[in-house]
Backbone as a chain_set.jsonl record, in Angstrom:
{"seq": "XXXXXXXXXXXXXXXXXXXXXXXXXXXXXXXXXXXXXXXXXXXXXXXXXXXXXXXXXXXXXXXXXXXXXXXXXXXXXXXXXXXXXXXXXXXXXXXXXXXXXXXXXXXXXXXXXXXXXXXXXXXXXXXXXXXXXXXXXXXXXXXXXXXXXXXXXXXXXXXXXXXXXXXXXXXXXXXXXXXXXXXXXXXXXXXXXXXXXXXXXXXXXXXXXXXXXX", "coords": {"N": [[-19.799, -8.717, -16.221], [-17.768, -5.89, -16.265], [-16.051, -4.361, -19.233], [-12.561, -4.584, -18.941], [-10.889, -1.08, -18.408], [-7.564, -0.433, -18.959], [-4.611, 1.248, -18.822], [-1.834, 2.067, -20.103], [1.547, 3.15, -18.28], [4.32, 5.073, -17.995], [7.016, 3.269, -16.427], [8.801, 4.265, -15.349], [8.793, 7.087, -15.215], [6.439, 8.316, -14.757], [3.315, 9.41, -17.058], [2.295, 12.576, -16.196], [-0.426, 13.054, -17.211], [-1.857, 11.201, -17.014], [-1.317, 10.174, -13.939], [-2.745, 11.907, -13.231], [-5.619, 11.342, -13.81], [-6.164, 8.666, -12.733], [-5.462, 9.492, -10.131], [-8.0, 12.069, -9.712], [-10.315, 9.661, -9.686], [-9.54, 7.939, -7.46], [-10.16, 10.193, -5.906], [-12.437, 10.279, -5.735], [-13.572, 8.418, -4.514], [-13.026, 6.149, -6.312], [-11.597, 3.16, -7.146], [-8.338, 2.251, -7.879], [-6.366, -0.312, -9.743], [-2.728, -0.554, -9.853], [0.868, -0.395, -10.18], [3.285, -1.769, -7.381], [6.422, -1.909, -5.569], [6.638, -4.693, -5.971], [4.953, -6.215, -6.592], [1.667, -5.889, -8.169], [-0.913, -3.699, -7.12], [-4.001, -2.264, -5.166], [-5.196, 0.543, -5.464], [-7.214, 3.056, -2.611], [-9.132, 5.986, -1.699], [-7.89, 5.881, 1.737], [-9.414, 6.904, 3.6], [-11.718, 6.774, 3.377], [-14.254, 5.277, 4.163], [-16.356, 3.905, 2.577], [-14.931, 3.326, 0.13], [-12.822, 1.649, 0.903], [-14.328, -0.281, 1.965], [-15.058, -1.195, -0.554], [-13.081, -1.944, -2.146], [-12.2, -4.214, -0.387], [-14.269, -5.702, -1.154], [-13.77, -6.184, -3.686], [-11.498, -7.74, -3.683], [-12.594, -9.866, -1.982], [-11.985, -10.503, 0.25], [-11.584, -11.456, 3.824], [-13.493, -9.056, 6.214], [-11.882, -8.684, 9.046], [-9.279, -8.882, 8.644], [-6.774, -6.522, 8.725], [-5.666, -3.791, 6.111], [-2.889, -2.65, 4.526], [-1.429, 0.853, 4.181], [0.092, 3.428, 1.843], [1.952, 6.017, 1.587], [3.42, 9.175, 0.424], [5.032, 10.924, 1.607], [6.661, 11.683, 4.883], [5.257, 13.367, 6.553], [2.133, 12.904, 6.177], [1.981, 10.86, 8.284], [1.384, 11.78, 10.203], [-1.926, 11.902, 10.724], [-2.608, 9.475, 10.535], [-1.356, 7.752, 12.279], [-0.774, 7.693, 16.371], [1.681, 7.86, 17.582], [5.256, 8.235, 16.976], [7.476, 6.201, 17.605], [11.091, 6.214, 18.545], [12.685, 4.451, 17.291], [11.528, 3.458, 15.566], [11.347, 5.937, 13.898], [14.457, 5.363, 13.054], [14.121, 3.227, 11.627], [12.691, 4.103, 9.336], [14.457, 6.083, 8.306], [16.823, 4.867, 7.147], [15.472, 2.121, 5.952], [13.229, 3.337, 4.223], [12.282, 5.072, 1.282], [9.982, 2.536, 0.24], [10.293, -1.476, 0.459], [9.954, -1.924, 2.974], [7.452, -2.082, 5.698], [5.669, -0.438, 8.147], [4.183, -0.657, 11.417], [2.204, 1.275, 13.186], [0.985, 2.225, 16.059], [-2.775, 3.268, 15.518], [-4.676, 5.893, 14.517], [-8.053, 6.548, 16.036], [-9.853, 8.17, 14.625], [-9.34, 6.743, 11.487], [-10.803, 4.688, 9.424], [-12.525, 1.684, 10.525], [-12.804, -0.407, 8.514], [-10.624, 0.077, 7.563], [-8.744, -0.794, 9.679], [-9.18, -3.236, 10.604], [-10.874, -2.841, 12.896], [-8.772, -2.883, 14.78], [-6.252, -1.641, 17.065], [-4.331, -1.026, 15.327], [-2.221, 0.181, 12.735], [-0.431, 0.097, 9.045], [1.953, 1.298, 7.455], [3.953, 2.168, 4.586], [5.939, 4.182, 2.693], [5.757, 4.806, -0.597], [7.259, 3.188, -2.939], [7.857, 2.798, -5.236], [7.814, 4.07, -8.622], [5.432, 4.799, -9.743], [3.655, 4.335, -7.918], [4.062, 6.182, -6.195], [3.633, 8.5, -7.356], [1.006, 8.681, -7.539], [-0.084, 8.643, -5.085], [0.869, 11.165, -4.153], [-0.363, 12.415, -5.708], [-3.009, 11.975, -5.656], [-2.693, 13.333, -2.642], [-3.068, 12.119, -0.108], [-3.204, 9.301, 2.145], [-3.165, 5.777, 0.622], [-4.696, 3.145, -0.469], [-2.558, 0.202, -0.276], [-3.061, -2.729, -0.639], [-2.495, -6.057, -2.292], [-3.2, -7.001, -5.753], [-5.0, -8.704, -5.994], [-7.44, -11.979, -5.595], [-8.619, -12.83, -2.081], [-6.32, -14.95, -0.706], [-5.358, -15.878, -2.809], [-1.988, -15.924, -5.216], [-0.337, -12.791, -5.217], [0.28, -10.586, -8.094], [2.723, -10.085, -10.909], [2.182, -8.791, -13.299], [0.063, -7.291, -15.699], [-1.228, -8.589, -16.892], [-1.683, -11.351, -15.629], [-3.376, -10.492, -13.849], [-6.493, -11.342, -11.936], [-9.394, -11.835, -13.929], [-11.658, -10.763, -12.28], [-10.804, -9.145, -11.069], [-9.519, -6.516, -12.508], [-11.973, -6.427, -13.997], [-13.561, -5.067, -11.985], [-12.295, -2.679, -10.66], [-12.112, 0.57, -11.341], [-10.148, 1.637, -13.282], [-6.702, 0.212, -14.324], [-3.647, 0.828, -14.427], [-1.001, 0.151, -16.489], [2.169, -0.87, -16.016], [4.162, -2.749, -16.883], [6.158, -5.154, -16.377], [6.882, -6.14, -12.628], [9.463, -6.73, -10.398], [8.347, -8.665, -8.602], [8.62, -11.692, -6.484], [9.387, -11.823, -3.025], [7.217, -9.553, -1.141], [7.488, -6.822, 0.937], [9.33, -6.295, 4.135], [7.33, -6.504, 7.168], [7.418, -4.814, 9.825], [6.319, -4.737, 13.239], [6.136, -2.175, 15.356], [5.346, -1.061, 17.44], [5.682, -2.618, 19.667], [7.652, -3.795, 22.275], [10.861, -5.096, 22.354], [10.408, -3.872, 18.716], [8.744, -6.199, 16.427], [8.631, -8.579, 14.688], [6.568, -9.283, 11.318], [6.697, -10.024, 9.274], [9.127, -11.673, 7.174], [10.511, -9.695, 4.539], [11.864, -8.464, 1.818], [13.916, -6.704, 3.361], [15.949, -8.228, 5.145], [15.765, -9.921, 8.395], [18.204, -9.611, 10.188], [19.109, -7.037, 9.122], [16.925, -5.562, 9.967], [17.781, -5.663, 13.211], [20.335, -4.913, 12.956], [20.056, -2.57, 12.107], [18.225, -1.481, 14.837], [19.923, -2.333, 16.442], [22.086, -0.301, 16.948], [21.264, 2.183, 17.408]], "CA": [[-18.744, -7.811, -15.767], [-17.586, -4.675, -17.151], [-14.893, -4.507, -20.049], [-11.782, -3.735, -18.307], [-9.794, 0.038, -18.506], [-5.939, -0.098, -18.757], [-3.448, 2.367, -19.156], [-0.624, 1.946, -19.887], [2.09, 4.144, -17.486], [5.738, 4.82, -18.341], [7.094, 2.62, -14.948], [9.849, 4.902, -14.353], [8.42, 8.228, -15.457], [4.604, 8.109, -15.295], [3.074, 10.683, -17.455], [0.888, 13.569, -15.478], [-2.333, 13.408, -17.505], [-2.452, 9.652, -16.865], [-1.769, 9.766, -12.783], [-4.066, 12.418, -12.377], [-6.536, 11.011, -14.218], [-6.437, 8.121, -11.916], [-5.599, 10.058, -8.886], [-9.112, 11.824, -9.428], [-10.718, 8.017, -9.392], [-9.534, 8.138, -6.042], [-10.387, 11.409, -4.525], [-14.051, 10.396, -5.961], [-14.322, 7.027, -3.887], [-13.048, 4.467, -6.94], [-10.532, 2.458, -6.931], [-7.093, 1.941, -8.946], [-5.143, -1.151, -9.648], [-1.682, 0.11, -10.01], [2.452, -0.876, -9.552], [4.156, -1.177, -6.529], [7.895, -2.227, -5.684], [7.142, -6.117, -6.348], [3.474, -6.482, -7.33], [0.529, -4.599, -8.4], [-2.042, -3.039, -5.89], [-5.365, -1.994, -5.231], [-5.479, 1.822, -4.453], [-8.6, 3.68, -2.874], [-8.911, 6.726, -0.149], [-7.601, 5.273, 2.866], [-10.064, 7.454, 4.768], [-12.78, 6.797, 2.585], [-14.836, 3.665, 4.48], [-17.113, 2.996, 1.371], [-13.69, 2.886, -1.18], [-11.875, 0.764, 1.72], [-15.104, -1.5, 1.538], [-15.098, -1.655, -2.139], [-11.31, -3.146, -1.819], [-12.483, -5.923, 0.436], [-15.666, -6.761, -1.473], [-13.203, -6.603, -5.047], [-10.326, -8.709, -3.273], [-12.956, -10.645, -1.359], [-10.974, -10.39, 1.867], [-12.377, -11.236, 5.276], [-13.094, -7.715, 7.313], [-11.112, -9.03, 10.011], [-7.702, -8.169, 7.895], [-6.35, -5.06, 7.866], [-5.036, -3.137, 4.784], [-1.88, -1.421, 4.816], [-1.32, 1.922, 3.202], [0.664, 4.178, 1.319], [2.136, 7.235, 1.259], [4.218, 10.154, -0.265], [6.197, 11.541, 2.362], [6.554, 10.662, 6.504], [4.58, 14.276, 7.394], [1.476, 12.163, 6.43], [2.316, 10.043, 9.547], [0.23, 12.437, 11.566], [-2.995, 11.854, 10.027], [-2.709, 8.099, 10.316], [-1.042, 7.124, 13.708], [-0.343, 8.152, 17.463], [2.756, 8.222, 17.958], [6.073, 7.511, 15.935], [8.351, 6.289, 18.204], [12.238, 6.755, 18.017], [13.335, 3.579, 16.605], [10.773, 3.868, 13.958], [12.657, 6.596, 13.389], [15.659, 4.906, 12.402], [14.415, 2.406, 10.467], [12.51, 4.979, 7.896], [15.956, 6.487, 7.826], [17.319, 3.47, 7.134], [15.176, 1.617, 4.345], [12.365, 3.73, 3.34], [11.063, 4.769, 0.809], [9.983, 1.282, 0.008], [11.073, -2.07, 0.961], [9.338, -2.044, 4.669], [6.109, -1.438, 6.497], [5.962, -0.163, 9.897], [3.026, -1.039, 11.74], [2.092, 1.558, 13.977], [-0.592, 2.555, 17.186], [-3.721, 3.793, 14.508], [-5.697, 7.248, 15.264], [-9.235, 6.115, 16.178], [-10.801, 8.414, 13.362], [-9.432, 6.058, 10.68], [-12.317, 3.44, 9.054], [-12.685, 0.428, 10.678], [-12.599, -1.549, 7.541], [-9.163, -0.144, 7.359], [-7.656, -1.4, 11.052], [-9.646, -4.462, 10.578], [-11.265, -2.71, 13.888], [-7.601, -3.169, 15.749], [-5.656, -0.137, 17.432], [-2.607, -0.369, 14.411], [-1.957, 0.437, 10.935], [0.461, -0.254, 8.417], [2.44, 1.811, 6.852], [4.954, 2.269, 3.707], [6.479, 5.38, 1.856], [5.769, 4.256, -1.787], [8.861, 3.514, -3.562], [7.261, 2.906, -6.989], [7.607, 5.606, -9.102], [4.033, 5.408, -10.249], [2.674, 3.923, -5.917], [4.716, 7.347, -5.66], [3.069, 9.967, -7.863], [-0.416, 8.263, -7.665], [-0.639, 8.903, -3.895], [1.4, 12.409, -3.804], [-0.773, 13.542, -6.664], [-4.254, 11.954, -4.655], [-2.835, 14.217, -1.67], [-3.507, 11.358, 0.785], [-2.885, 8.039, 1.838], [-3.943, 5.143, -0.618], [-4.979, 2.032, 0.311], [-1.58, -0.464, -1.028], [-3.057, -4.225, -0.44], [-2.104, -6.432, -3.553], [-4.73, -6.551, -6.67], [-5.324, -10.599, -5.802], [-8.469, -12.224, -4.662], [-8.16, -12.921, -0.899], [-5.953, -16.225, -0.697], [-4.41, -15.896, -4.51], [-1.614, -15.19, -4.95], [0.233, -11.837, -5.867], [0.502, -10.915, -9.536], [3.813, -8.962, -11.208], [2.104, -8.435, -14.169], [-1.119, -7.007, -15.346], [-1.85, -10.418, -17.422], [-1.829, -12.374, -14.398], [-4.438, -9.9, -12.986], [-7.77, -11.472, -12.024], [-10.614, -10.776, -14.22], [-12.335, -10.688, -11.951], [-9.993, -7.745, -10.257], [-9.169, -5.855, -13.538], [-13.123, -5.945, -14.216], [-14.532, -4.648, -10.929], [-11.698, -1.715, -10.475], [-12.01, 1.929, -12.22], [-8.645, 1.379, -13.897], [-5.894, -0.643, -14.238], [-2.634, 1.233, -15.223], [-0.21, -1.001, -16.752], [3.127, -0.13, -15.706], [4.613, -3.314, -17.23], [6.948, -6.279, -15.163], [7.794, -5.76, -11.935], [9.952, -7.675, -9.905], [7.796, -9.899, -8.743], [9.61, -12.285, -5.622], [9.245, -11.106, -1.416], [6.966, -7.907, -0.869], [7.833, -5.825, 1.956], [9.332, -6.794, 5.522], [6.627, -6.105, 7.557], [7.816, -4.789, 11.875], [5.281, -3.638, 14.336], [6.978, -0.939, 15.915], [4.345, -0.735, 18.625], [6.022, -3.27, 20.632], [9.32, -3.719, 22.958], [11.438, -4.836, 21.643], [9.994, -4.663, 17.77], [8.287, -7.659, 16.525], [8.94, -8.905, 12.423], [5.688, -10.068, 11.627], [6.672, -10.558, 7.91], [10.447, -11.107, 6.514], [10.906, -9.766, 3.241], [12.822, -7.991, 1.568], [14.988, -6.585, 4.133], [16.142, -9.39, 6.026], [15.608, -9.925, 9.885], [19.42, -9.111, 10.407], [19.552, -5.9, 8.6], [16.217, -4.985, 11.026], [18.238, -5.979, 14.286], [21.801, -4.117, 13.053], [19.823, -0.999, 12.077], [17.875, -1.178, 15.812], [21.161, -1.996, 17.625], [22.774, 1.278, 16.448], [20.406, 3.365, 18.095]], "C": [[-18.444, -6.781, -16.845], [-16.302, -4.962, -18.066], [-13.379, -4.001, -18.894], [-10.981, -2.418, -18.686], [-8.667, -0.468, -18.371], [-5.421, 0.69, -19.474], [-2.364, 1.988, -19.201], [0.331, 2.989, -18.967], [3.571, 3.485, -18.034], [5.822, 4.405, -16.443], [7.782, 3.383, -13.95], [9.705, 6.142, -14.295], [7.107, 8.412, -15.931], [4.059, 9.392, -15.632], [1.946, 11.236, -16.59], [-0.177, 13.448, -15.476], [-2.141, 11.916, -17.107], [-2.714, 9.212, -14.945], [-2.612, 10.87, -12.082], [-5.403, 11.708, -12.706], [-6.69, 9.671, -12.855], [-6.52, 8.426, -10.465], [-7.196, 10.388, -8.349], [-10.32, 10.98, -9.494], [-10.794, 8.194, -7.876], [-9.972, 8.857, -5.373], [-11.755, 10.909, -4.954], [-14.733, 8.92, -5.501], [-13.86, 5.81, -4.698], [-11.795, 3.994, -6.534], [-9.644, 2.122, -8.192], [-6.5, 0.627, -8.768], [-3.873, -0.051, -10.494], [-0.621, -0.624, -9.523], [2.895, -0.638, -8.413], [5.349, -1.615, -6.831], [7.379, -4.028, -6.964], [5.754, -6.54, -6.892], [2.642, -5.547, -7.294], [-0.365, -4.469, -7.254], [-3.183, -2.759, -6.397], [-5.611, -0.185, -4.512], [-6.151, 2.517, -4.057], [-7.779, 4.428, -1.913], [-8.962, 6.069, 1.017], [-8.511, 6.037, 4.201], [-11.451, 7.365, 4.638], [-13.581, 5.121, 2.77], [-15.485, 2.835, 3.405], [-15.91, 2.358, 0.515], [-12.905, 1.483, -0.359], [-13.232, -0.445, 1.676], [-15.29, -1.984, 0.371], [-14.122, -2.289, -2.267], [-11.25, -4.172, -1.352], [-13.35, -6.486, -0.655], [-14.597, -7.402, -3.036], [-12.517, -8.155, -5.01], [-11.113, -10.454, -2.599], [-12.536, -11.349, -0.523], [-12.055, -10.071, 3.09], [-11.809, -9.561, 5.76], [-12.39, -8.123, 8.512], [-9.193, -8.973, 9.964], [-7.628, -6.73, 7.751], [-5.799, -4.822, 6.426], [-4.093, -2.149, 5.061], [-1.657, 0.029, 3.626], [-0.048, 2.341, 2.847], [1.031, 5.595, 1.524], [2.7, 7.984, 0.686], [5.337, 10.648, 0.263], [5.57, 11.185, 4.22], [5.608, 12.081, 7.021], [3.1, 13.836, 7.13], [1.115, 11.241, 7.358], [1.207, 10.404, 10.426], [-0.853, 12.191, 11.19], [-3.614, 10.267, 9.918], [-2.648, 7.237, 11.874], [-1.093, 8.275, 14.715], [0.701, 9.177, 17.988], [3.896, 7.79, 17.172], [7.369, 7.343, 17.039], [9.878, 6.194, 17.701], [12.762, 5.483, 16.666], [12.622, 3.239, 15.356], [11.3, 4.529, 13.138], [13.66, 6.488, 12.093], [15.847, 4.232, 11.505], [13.482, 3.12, 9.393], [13.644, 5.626, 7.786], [16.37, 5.972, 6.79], [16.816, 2.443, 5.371], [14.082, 2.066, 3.49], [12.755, 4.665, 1.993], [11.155, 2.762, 0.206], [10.338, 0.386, 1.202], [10.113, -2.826, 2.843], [8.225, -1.239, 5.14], [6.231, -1.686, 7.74], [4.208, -0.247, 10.266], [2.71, -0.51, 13.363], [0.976, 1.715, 15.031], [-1.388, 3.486, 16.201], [-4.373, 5.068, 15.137], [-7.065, 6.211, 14.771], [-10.485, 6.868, 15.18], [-10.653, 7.659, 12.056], [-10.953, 4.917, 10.538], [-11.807, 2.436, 9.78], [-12.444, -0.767, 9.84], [-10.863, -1.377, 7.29], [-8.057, -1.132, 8.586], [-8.248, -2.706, 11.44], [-10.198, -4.629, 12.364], [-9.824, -3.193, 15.4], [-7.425, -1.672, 15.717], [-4.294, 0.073, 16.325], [-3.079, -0.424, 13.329], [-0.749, 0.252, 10.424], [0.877, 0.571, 7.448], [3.475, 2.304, 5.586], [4.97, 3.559, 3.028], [6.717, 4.167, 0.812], [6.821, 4.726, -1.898], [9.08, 3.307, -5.229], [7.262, 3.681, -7.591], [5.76, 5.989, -9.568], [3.297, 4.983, -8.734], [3.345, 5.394, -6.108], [3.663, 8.814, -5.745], [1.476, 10.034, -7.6], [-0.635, 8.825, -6.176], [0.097, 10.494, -3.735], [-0.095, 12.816, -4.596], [-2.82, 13.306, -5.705], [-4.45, 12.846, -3.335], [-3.675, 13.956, -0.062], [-2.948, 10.119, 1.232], [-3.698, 7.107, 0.99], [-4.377, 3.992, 0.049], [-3.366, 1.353, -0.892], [-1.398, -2.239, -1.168], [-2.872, -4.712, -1.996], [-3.527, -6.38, -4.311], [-4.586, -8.069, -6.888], [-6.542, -10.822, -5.24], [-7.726, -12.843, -3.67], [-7.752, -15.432, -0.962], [-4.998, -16.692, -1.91], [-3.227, -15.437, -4.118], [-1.154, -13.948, -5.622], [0.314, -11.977, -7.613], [1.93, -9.405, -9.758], [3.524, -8.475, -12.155], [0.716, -8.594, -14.604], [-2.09, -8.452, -16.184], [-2.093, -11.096, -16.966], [-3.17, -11.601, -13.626], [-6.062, -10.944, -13.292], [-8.654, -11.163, -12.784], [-11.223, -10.507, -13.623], [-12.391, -8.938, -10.884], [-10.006, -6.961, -11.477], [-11.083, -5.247, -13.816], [-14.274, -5.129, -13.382], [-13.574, -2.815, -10.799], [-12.338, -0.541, -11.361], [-10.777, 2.205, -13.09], [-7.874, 1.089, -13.321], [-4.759, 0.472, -14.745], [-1.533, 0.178, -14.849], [1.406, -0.737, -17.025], [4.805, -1.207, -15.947], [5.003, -4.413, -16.309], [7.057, -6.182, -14.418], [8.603, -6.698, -11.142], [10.147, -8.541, -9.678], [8.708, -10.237, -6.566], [8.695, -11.611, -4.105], [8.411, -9.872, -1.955], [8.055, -7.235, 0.654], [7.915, -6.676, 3.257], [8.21, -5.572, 5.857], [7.223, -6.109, 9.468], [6.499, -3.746, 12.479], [6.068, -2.928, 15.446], [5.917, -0.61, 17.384], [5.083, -1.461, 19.613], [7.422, -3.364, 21.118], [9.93, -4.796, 23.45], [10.187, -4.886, 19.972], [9.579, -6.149, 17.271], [8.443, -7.824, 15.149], [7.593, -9.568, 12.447], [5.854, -11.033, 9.837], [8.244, -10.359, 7.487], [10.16, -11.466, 5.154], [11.578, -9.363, 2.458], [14.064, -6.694, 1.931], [14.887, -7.392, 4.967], [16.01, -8.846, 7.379], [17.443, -9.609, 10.884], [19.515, -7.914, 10.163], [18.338, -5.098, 9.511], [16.945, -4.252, 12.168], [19.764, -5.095, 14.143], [21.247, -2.736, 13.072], [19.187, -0.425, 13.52], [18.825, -1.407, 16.51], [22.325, -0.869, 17.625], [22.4, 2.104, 17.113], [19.945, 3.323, 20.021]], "O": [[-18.796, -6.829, -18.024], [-15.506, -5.799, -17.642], [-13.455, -3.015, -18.161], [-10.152, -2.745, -19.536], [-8.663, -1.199, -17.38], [-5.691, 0.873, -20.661], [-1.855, 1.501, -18.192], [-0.331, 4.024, -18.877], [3.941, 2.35, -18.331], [5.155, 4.876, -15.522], [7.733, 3.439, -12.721], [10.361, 6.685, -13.406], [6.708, 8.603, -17.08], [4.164, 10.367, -14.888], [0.921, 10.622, -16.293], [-0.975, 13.553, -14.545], [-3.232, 11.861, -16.538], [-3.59, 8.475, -14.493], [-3.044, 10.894, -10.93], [-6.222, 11.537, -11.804], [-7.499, 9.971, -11.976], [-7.312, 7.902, -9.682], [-7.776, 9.827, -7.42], [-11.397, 11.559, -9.358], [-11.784, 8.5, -7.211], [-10.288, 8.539, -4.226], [-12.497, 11.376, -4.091], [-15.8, 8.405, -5.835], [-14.047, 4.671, -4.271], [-11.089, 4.471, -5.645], [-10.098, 1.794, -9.288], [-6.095, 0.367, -7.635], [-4.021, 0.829, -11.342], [-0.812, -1.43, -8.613], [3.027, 0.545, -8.101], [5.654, -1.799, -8.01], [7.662, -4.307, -8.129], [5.757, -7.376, -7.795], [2.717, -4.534, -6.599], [-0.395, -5.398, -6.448], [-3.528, -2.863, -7.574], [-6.057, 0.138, -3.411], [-6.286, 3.335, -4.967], [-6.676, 4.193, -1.419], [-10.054, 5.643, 1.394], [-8.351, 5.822, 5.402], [-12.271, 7.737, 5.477], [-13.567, 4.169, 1.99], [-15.363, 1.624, 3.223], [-15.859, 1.161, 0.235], [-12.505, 0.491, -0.968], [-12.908, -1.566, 1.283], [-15.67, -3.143, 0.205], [-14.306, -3.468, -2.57], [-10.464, -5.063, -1.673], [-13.181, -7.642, -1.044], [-14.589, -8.569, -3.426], [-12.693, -9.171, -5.682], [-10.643, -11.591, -2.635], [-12.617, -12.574, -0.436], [-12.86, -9.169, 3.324], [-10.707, -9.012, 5.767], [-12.615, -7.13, 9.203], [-8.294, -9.007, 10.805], [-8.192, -5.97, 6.964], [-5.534, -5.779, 5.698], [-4.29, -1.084, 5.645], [-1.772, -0.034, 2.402], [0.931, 1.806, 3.366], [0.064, 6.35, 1.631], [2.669, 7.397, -0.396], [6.405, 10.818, -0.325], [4.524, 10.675, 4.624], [5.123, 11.84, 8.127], [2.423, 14.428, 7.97], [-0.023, 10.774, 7.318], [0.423, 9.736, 11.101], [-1.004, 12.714, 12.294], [-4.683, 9.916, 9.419], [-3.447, 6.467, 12.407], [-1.325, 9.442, 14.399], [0.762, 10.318, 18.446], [3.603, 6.791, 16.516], [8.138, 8.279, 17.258], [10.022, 6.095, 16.483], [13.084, 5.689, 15.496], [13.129, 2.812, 14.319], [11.695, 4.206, 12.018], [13.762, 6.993, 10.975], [16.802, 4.162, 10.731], [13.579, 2.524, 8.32], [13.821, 5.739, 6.573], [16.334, 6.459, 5.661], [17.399, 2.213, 4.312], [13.832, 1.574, 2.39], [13.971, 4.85, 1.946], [12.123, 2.059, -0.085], [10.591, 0.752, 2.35], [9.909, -3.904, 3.402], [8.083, -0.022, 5.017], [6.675, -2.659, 8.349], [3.271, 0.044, 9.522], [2.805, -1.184, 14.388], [-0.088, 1.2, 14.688], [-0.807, 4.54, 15.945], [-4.531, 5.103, 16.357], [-7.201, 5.482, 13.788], [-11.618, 6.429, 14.982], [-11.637, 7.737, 11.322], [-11.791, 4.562, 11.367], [-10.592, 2.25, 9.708], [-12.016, -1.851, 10.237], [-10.06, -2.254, 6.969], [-7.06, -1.83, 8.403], [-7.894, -3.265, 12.479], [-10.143, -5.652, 13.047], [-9.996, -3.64, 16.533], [-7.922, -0.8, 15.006], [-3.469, 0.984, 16.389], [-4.127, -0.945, 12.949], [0.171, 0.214, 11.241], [0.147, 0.627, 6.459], [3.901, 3.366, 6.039], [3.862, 4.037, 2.786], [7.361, 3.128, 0.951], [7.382, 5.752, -1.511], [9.974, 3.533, -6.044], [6.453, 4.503, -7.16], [5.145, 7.051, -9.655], [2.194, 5.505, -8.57], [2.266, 5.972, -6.238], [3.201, 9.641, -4.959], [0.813, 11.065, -7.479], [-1.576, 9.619, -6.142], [-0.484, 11.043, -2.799], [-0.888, 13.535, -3.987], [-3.567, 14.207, -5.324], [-5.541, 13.159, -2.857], [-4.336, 14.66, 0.701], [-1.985, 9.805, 0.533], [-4.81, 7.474, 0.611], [-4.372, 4.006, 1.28], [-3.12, 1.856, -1.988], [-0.425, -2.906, -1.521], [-3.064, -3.893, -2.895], [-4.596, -5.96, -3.868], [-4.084, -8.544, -7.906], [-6.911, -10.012, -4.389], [-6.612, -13.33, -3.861], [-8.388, -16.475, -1.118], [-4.159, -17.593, -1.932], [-3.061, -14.758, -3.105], [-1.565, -13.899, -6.781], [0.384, -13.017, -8.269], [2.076, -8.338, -9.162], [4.277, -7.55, -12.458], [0.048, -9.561, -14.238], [-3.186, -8.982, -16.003], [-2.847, -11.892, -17.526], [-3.877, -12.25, -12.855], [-6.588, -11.199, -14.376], [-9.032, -10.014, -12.553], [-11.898, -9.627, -14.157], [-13.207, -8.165, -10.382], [-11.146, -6.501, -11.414], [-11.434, -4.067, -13.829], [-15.365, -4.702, -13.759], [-14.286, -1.813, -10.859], [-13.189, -0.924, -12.164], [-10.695, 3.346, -13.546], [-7.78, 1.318, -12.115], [-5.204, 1.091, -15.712], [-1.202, -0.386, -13.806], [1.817, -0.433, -18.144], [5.945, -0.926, -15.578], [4.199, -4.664, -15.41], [8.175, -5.701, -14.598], [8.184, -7.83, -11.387], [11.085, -9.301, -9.916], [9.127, -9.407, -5.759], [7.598, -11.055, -4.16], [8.746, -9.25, -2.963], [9.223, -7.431, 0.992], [7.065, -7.503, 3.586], [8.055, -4.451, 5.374], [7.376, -7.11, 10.167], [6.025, -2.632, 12.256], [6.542, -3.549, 16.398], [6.168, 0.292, 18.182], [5.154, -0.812, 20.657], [8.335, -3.016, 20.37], [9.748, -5.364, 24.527], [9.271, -5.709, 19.959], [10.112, -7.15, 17.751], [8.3, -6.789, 14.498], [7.327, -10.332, 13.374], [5.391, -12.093, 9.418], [8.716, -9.224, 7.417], [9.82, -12.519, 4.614], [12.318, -10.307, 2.18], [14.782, -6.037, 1.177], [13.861, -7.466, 5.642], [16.094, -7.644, 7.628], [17.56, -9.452, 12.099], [20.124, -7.349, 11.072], [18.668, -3.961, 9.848], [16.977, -3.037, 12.358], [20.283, -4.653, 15.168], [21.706, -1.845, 13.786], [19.359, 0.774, 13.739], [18.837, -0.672, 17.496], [23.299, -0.812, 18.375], [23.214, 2.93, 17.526], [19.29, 4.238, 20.519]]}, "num_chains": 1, "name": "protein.A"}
């Protein structure tokens, strides 16, 4: 295996030359480990089938899983899904950036390796300051599955990272502690009523008050 790259990144103010430098990683097919809210990630071009297969083969994740992504801002939306229906809406109002992935009807030009060949996708507005800048400054969506082999679990810190993950990636930026604990409630918004497929850190109450409002 290869030596591993890391960078260090300020967590709360990630310097320029460091997330472009990894940004263009990304636009050129590799792949980043990097910070999100509660654990580190794996970030490639989310449109980019070879980079989205390099993420499975790293993680060594059945193709039959999707991978949820990332983004910068919700006018990316179009480029990813269908349709955004209202109550989707409300709850990116509500708790994005961060925090929650919406799991909407997928556009049929996305990769396959990304929709794990299903009609949805998964969505989050990074709330990381460096998941933030890394995918604004890539000028895309990212890929945002954790930087674990498939079945491990999560790591909060880049010491806990796999060698086997740290050594296969194009860099690691090391963005220090994070949280750690619950990732992201996960709701599929495709269905009626909503469906929780994952509670995490917005509880299944604070879902249900923010959709009975509307």
């Amino acid at each position: 295996m290869n030596p591993p790259i890391i960078r260090k990144v300020d967590s709360e103010n990630p310097e320029p030359e460091i997330i472009k430098q990894a940004a263009a990683i990304i636009q050129r097919g590799g792949v980043v480990a990097f910070p999100t809210r509660c654990l580190y990630g794996l970030g490639a071009d989310a449109f980019d089938p070879d980079a989205v297969d390099r993420v499975l083969q790293i993680k060594q994740r059945p193709t039959d899983n999707p991978i949820l992504v990332l983004i910068d801002c919700k006018q990316r939306l179009s480029h990813l899904v269908t349709q955004i229906p209202p109550l989707a809406e409300a709850l990116m109002q509500t708790f994005w950036p961060g925090r929650l992935t919406l799991v909407f009807k997928a556009r049929q030009t996305l990769p396959h390796q990304l929709t794990a060949r299903s009609d949805k996708i998964g969505v989050r507005l990074a709330g990381h300051p460096v998941a933030f800048a890394l995918a604004k400054q890539a000028g895309k969506a990212i890929t945002g599955t954790s930087a674990n082999l498939s079945g491990s679990p999560g790591c909060n810190r880049v010491a806990e990272l796999n060698p086997q993950i740290t050594a296969r990636v194009d860099l690691t930026l090391d963005g220090g502690d994070l949280i750690g604990g619950v990732g992201s409630t996960v709701v599929d918004i495709t269905e009626d009523p909503p469906r929780i497929l994952r509670e995490g850190q917005v509880s299944a109450e604070e879902i249900w008050n923010c959709l009975s409002q509307r």
